[in-house]
Backbone as CSV, one residue per row, in Angstrom:
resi,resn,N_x,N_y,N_z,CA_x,CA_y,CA_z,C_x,C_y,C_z
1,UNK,17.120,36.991,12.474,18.465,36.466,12.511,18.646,35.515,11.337
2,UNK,19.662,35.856,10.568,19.937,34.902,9.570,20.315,33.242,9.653
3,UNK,20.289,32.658,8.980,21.102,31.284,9.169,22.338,31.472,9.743
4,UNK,23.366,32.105,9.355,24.727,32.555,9.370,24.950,33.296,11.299
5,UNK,23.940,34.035,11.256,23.836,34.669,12.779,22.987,33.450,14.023
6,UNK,22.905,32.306,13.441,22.091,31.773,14.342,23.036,31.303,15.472
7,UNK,23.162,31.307,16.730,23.945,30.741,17.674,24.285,29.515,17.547
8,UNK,25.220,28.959,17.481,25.467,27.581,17.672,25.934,27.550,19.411
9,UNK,26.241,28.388,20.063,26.332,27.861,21.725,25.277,29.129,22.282
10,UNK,24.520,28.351,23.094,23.559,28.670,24.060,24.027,29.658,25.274
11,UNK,22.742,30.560,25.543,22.827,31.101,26.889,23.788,29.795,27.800
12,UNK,22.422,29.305,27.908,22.953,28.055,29.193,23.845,27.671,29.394
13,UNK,24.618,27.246,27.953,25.876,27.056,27.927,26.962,27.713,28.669
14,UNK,26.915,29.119,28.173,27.640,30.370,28.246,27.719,30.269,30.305
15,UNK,26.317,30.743,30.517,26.361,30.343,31.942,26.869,29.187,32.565
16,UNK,26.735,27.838,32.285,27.465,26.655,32.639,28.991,26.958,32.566
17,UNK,29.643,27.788,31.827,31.086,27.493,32.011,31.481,28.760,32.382
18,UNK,30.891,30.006,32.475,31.195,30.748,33.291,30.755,31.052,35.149
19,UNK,29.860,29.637,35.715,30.045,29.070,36.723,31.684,28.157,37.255
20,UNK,31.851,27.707,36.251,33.672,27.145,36.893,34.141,28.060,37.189
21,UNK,34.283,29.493,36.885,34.927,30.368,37.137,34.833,30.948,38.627
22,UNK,35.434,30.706,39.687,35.661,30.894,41.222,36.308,32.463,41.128
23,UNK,35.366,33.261,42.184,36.252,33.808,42.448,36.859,33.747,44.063
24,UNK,38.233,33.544,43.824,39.555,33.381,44.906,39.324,34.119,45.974
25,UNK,38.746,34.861,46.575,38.790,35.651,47.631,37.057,34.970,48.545
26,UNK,36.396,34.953,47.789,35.056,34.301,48.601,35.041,33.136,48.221
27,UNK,35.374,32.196,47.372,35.264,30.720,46.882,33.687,30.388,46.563
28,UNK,33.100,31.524,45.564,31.826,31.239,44.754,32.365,31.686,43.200
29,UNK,31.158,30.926,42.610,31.338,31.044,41.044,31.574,32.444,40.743
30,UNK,31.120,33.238,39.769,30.878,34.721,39.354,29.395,34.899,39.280
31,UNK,29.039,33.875,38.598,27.461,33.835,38.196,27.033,33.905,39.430
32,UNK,26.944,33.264,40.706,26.114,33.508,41.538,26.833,33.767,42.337
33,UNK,27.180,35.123,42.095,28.252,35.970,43.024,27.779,37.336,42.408
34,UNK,27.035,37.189,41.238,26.228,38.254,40.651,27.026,38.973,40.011
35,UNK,27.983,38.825,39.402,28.910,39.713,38.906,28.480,39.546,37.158
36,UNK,27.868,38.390,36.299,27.314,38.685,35.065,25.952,39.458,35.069
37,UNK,26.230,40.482,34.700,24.707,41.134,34.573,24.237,40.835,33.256
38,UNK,24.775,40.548,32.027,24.441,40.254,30.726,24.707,39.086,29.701
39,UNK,24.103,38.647,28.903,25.489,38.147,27.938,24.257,37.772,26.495
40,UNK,24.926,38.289,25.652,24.806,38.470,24.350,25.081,37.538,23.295
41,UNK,24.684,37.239,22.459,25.626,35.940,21.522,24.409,36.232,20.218
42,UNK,25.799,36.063,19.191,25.440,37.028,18.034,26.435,36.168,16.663
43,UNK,25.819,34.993,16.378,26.535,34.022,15.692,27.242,33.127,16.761
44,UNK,28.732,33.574,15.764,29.917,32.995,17.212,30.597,33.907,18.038
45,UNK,29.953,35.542,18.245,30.303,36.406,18.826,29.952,36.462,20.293
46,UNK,30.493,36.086,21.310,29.549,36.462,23.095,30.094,37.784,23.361
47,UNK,29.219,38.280,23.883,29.251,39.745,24.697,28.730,39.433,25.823
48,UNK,29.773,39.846,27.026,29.660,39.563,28.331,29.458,40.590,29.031
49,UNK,28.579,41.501,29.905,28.632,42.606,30.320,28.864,42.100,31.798
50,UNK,29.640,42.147,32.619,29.827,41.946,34.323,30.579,43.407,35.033
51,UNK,30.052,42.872,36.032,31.309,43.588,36.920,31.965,43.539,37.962
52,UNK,32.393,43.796,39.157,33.593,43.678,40.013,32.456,43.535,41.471
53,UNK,33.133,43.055,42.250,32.542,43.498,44.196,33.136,44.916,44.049
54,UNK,34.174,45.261,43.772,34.997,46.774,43.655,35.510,47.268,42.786
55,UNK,35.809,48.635,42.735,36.105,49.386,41.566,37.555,48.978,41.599
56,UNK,38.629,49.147,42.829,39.925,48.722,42.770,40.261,46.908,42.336
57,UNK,39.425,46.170,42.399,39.404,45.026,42.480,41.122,44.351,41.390
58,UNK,41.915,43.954,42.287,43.276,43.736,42.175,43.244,42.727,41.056
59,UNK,42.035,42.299,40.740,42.013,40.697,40.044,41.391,41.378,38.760
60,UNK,40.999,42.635,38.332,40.375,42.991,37.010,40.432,42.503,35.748
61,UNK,42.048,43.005,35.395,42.285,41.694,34.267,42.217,40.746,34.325
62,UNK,42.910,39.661,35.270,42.257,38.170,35.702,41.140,37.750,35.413
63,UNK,40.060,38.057,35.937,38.596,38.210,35.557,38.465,38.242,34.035
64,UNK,38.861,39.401,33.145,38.508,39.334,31.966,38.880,38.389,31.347
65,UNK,39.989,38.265,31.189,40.973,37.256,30.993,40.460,35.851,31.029
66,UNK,40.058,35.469,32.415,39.949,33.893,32.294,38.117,34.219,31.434
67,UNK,37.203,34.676,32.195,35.705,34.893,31.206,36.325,34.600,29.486
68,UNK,37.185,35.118,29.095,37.516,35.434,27.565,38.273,33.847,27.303
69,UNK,38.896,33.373,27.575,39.345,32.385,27.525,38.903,31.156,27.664
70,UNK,38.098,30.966,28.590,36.775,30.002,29.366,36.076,30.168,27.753
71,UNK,35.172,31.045,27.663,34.183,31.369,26.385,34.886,30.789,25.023
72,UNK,36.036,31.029,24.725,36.489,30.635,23.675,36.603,29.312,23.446
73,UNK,36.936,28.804,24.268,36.725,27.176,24.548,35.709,26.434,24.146
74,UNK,34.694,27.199,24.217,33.320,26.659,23.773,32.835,26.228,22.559
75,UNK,33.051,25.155,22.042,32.722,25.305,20.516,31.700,25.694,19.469
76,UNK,31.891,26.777,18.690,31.063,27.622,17.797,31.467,28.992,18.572
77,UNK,32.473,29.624,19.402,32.589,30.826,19.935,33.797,30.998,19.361
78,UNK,33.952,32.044,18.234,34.949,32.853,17.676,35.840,33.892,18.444
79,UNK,34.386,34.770,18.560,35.191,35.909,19.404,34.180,35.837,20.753
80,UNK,35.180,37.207,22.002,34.823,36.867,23.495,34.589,38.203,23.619
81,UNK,33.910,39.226,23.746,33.950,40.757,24.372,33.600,40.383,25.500
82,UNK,34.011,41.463,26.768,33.902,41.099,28.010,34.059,42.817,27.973
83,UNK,32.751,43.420,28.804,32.218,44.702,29.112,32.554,44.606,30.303
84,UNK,33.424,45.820,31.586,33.588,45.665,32.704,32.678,46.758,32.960
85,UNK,31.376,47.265,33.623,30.573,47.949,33.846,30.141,48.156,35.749
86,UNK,30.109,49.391,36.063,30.000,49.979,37.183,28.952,50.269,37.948
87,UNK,28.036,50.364,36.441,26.649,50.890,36.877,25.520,49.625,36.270
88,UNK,24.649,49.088,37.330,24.419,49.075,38.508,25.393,48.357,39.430
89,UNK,26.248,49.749,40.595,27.145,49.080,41.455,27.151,47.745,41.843
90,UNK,27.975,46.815,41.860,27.247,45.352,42.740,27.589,45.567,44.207
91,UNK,26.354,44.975,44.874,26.038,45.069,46.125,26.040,43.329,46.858
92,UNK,25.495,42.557,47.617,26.030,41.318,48.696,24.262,40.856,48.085
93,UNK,23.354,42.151,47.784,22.000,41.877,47.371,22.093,40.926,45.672
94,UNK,22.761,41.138,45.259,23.001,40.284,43.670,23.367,38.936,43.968
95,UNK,23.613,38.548,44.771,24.181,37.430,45.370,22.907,36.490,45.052
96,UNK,23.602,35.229,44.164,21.784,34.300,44.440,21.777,33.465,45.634
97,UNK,20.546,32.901,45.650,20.309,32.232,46.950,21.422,30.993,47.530
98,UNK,22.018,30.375,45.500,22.749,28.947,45.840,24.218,29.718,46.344
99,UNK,24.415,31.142,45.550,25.934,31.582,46.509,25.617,31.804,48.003
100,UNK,24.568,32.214,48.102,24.674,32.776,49.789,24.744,31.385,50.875
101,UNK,24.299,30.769,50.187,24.261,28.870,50.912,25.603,29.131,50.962
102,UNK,26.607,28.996,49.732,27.809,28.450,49.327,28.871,29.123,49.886
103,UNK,28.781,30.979,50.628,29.574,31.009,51.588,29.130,30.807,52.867
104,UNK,27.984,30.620,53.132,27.689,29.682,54.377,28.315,28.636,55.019
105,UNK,28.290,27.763,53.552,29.009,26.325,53.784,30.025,26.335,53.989
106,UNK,30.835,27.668,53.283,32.036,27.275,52.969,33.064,27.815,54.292
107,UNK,32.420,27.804,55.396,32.924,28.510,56.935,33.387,29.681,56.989
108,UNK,32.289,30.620,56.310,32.763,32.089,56.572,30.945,32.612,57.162
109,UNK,30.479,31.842,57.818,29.839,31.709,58.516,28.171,32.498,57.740
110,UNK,26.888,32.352,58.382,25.796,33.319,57.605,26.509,34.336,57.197
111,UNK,25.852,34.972,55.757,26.111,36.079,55.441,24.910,36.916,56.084
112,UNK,25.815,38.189,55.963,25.133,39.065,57.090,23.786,39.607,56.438
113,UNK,23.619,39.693,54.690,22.591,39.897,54.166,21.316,39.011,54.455
């Protein structure tokens, strides 16, 4: 990687502010709701590969949308690609341990996983 390609914003980063991101229907982040399966950063370029609880999922653009917007915010991030990907389906199993607490807590009682 050149000087020029070196990241100026971090994984961690990237993950830290794509945790604010709630999604509205369960009231967990995305990240530990398992919906980022990837993310890429290539200078000031991020490539986000995620995907949906569903293929119909009413909120699709929303989703891209705020991820792309959130990311840009970040300083040293130019551009935002955001990959919406199907395969590997997401399942209640992608879920991390701090979301499955977090709809616990949040009175939608144990999850059934």
């Amino acid at each position: 990687m050149t000087e020029s390609e070196t990241p100026s914003v971090t994984e961690e980063q990237v993950y830290n502010t794509l945790r604010k991101l709630i999604d509205p229907e369960l009231g967990i982040n995305i990240v530990d709701l398992g919906l980022i399966y990837d993310v890429q950063i290539q200078g000031e370029a991020v490539t986000i590969r995620m995907t949906l609880t569903t293929r119909g999922c009413p909120l699709h653009g929303t989703f891209t949308q705020a991820v792309e917007r959130s990311l840009k915010e970040l300083p040293g991030v130019d551009s935002v690609t955001v990959e919406v990907v199907w395969e590997p389906a997401w399942n209640p199993d992608m879920i991390t341990p701090e979301g499955k607490q977090a709809l616990a807590g949040a009175g939608r009682g144990a999850p059934a996983w």
